[in-house]
N, C-alpha and C positions, 0 to 999 in steps of 0.2 A: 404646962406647955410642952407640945411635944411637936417632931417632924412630921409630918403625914406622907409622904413623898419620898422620904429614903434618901440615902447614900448618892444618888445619880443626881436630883436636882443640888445639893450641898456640894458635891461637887461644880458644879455651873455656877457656883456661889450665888447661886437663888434663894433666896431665905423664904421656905413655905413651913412657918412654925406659927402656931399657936391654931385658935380655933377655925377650921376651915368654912364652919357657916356663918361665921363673924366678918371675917377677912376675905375679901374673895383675893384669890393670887393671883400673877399675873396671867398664868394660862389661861384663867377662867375670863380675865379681861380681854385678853383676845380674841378669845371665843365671842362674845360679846358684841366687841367692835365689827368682827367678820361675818357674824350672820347673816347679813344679805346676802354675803357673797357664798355661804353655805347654802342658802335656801333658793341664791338664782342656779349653784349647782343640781339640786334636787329636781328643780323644774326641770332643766336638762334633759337629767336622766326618765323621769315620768315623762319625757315626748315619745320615749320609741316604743311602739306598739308592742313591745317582745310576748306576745303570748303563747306558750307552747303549746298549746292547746290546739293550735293552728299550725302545727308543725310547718306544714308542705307551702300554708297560701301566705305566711309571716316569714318563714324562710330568710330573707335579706333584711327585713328590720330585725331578725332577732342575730340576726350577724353581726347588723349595726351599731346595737344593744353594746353586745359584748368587746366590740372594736374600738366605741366611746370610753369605756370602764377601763378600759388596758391603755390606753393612754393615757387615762387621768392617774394612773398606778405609774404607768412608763414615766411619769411627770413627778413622780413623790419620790420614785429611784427605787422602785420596786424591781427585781429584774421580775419580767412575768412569761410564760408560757400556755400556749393557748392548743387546750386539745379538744379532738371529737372523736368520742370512742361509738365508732360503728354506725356513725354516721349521725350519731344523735348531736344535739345542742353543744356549742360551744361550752367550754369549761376552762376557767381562767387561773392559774396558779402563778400567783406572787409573793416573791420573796425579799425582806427587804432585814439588813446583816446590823449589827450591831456592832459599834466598834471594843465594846467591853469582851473580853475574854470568855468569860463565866456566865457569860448570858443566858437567862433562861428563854425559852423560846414560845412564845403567841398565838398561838392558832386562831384565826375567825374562819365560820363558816356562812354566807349568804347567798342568795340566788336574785338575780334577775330577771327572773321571766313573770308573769302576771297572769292573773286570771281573766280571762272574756270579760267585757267590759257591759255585755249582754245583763238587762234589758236599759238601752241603751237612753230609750224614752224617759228614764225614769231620775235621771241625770240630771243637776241641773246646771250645770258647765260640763263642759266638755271632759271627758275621761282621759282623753291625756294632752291637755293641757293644765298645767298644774294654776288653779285658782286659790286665793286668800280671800276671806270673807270671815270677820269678825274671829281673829286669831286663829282659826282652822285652816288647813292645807288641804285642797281636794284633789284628789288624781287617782285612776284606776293604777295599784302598786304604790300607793304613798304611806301605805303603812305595813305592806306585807309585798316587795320587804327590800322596797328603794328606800324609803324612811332610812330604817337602820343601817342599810349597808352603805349610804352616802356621808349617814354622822360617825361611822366608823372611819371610813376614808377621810370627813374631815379632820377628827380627831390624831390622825396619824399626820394630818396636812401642819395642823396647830402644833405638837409634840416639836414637829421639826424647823417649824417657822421662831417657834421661842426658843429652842434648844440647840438645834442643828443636828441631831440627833435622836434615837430612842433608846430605851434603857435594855429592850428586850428583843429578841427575834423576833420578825411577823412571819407570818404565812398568812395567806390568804387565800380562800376555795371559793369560788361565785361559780354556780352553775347556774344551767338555764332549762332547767328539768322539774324543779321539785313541785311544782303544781301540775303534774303526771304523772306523781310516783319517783322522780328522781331515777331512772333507771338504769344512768349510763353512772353512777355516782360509785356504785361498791365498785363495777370493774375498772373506773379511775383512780380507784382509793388502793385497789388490789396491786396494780401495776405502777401505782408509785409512791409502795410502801420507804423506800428510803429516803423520800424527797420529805416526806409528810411527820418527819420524828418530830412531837412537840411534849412539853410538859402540861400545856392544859390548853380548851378552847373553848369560844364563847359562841356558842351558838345563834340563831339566827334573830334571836329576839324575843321579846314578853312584851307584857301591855303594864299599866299601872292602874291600881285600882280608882274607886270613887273619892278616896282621901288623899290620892297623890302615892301611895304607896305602891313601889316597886317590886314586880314580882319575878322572882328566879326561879327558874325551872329545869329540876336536876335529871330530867330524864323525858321520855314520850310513850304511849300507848303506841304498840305495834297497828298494821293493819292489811284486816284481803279484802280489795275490793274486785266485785267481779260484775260478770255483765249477765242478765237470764232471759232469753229469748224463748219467744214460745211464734209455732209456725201454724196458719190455717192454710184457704185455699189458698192457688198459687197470685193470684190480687186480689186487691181488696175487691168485695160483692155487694151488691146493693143488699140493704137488711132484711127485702123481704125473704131471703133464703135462711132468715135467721132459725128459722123451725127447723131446719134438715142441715145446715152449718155450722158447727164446733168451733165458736168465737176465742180466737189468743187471746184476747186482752181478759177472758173472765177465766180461761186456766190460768193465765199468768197470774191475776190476781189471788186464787187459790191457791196458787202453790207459795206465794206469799204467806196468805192467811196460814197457814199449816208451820210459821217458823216462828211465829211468834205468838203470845195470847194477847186478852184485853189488858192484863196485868202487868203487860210490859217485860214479861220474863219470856225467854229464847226456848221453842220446846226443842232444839235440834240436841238429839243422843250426844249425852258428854260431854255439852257447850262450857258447859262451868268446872269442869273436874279439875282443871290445873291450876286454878285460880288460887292463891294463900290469900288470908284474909293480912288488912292491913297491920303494922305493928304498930303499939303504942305510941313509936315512936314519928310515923307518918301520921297518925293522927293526932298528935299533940303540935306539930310543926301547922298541920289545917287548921287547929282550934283558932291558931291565931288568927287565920282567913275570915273575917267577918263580911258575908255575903249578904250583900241587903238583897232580900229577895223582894223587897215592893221594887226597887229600881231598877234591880234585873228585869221583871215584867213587865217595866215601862219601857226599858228599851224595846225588849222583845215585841209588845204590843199584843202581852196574852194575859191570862186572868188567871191564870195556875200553872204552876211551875210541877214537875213530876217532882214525889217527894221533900213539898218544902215544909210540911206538919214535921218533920223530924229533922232539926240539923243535924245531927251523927249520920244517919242515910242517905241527907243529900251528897254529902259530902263523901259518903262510900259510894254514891250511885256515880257522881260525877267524875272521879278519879282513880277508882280502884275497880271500878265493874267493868266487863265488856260491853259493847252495844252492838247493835243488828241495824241499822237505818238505812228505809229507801233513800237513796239520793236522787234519784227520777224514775219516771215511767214514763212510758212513752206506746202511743196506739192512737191507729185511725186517723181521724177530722179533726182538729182543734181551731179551726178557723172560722170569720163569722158567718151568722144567721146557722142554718142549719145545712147537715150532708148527710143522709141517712144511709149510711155503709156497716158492713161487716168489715172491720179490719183483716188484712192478709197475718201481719203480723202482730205481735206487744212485745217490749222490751222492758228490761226495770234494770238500773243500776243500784246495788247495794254495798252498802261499806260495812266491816266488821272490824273494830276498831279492840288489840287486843291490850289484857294487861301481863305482867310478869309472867314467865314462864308456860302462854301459850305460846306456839306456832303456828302460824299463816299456815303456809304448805299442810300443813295437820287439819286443819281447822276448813282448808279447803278440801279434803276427804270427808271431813265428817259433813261439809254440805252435800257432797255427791251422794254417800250413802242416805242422807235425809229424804233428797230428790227421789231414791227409786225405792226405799223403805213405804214411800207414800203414794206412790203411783205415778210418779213424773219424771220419768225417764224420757219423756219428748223435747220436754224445757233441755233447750242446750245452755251449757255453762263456760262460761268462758273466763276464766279469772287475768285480770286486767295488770293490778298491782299487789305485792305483797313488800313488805317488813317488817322487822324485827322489834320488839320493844327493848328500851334501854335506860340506865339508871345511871347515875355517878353517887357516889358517898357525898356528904353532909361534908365529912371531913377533910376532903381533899383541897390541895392547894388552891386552886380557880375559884372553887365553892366560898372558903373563904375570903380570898383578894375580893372580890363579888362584893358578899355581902358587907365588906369595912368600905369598900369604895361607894356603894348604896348609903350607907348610914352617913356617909360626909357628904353626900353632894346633897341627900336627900330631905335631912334633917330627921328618918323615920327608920326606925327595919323596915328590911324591906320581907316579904310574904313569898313563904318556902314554899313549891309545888312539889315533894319527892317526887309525883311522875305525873305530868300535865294530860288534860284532858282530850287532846287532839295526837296528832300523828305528826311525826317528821321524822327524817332517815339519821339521825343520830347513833343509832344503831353502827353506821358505816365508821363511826369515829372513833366510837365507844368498845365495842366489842371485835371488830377489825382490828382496831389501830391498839386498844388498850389508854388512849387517853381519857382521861376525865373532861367535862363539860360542866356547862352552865348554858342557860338559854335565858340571855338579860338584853333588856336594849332603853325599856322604857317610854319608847315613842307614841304606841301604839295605847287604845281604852278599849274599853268593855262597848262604847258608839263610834266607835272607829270605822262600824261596818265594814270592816274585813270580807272581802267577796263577792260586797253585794254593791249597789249604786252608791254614788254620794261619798264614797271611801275618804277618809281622812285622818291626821294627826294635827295635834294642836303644835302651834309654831314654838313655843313654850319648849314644851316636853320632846323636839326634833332640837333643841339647845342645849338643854339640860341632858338628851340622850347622848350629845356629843361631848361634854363636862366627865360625864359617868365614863366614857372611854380612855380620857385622854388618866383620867384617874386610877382605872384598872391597868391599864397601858406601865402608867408608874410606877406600881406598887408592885406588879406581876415581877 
């Protein structure tokens, strides 16, 4: 029999001893008893349209956004501070003190703002208004990433409702940027290097896999995304001028075709040179990762997966490769029946998503030289977002609070990512600041649809993600 919990609760003469997925303790009874009132919070926050995507025409809801979340912090005894570097998105900094001495101190990092709720048809309740329907929670931002940032907040709400107290420093960083790149984030982080001293932080969140398993993720894939504009006549032409007219949308298309093959490999000069290959040791941490590739497919709604005949590949292709992907294109008529035009312009937005020791800024040279290596020096390039890729150690303090705090709430290991498959500015935390991270939340699955319609968490795993905090919370 041992304590799980430390020195802080035994002091409050709480007795949290023996098995904790035997015995639920009382915090996790609370937790419990107040879920509605956690989940009619969450609803809450899913009302306010914050999409930054919309900068200019969201404007006052994403003011909103942020002026509701500083309250509910103003409310927990958070002192908070609310800045906008350069005119961009609100950014929320709260701080809440601990009365122990020797505190170590808590970093979270999450953001508020959400993606387009676009296409809107395809919805079947309302995108922000938050709906239940057979234990799922729907709302555009219900799981990327009001989800977690509200079971955090509750878990700190829980902490002090049983305690009166927390054992650790918080800090807490909510921007309202990071589904655009996050761009006002490093020069916030740059200018308030002394507010921001922490021993470890939990980043903005993971999913759980098909068995309930929690995944932690020690780091992110950098990335440049940019935008490639190709110019014809000065408006669009009717087609019949198609014989003596030089169509953008089919040089855009080509100079597309020219960066990548049918094989999926990047032909751009020196795309791969700074790549190391993974260590033994990332790969042994993935073995554990059992990908059901028929289920994957079923969410996805496709009949082949790239590289799923070899699991070592997939799992080098998914984690450890770069990728080149159009995110859109865009040209001409897409409206119905028919419009038989020459487009004026085409556009195509691409992302290049890096791993260890590329650089963006590098990587956006080496397209430019691609572009006129090839003959397309007209395609204008406009690079949109860049950052940085970033890693934390296995061995660092968070890393493990993390993963003991997973295995008692969870009843499982939870599933290593050393550097996840997506992009997020961790980067700003890790190699700015020099703290170590984790990116855990557990709210979120693999059908959560993340970005797309229908978006949701299970009401379950939005309880249990608040359990996992008030756990970490402890231990930290």
């Amino acid at each position: 029999m041992r304590c799980v919990l430390g020195s802080f609760f035994e002091s409050k003469r709480h007795r949290f001893c023996g098995k904790a997925t035997l015995v639920p303790d009382k915090l996790f009874e609370h937790i419990e008893k107040k879920s509605d009132e956690y989940v009619q919070e969450l609803k809450t926050v899913c009302t306010y349209e914050s999409i930054s995507a919309y900068k200019e025409s969201h404007k006052q809801k994403i003011a909103d956004c942020s002026q509701m979340l500083t309250r509910i912090m103003d409310d927990l005894g958070f002192e908070t501070r609310v800045s906008s570097i350069n005119g961009g998105n609100p950014i929320i900094l709260g701080e809440l003190k601990s009365s122990r001495s020797h505190a170590k101190t808590l970093m979270f990092y999450n953001h508020y703002d959400v993606q387009p709720a676009e296409p809107v048809s395809e919805w079947i309740s309302e995108p922000f208004s938050l709906a239940e329907r057979e234990g799922r929670l729907y709302a555009r931002g219900v799981s990327d990433n009001k989800g977690p940032l509200v079971a955090r907040l509750a878990a700190v709400k829980a902490v002090l409702d049983v305690f009166g107290e927390t054992p650790t420093n918080l800090i807490f960083i909510i921007e309202g940027e990071e589904e655009i790149g996050s761009p006002s984030l490093e020069p916030f982080v740059k200018a308030n290097k002394e507010q921001l001293r922490a021993d470890g932080c939990l980043w903005e969140g993971s999913e759980r896999d098909a068995s309930g398993r929690i995944v932690v993720k020690l780091g992110y894939k950098g990335m440049l995304y940019v935008e490639l504009s190709a110019k014809g006549p000065k408006t669009d032409q009717h087609s019949k001028w198609a014989p003596i007219l030089a169509n953008p949308a089919w040089r855009l298309c080509w100079a597309l075709a020219s960066m990548k093959n049918r094989d999926e490999r990047v032909l751009i000069d020196n795309f791969y040179d700074e790549i190391n290959e993974p260590t033994e040791g990332d790969l042994a941490e993935l073995r554990e990762t059992a990908f059901d590739v028929a289920s994957l497919k079923k969410s996805f709604g496709v009949n082949r997966l790239l590289a799923e005949d070899n699991a070592q590949d997939f799992v080098k292709q998914l984690f450890f490769m770069p990728t080149l992907n159009i995110a859109g294109f865009h040209a001409g008529y897409s409206g119905p029946a028919s419009k038989t035009i020459l487009p004026h312009q085409a556009t195509a937005k691409v992302d290049i998503r890096l791993v260890p020791d590329q650089d963006p800024s590098k990587m956006l040279e080496l397209l430019k030289r691609h572009l006129a290596k090839h003959g397309f020096n007209d395609i204008e390039l406009k690079s949109v977002n860049q950052m940085d890729c970033a890693r934390s150690s296995i061995e660092s303090e968070i890393v493990k609070t993390v993963m003991k705090s997973a295995r008692e709430v969870y009843e499982k290991d939870p599933i290593i990512y050393p550097i996840a498959n997506g992009s997020s500015p961790m980067s700003t935390i890790i190699n700015l600041l020099g703290i170590p991270s984790a990116g855990v939340s557990g709210t979120s699955r693999n059908d959560s649809n993340v970005h797309g319609p229908n978006e949701n968490i299970r009401r379950e795993d939005f309880i249990d993600g608040i359990k996992l905090m008030t756990r970490i919370i402890s231990r930290f």
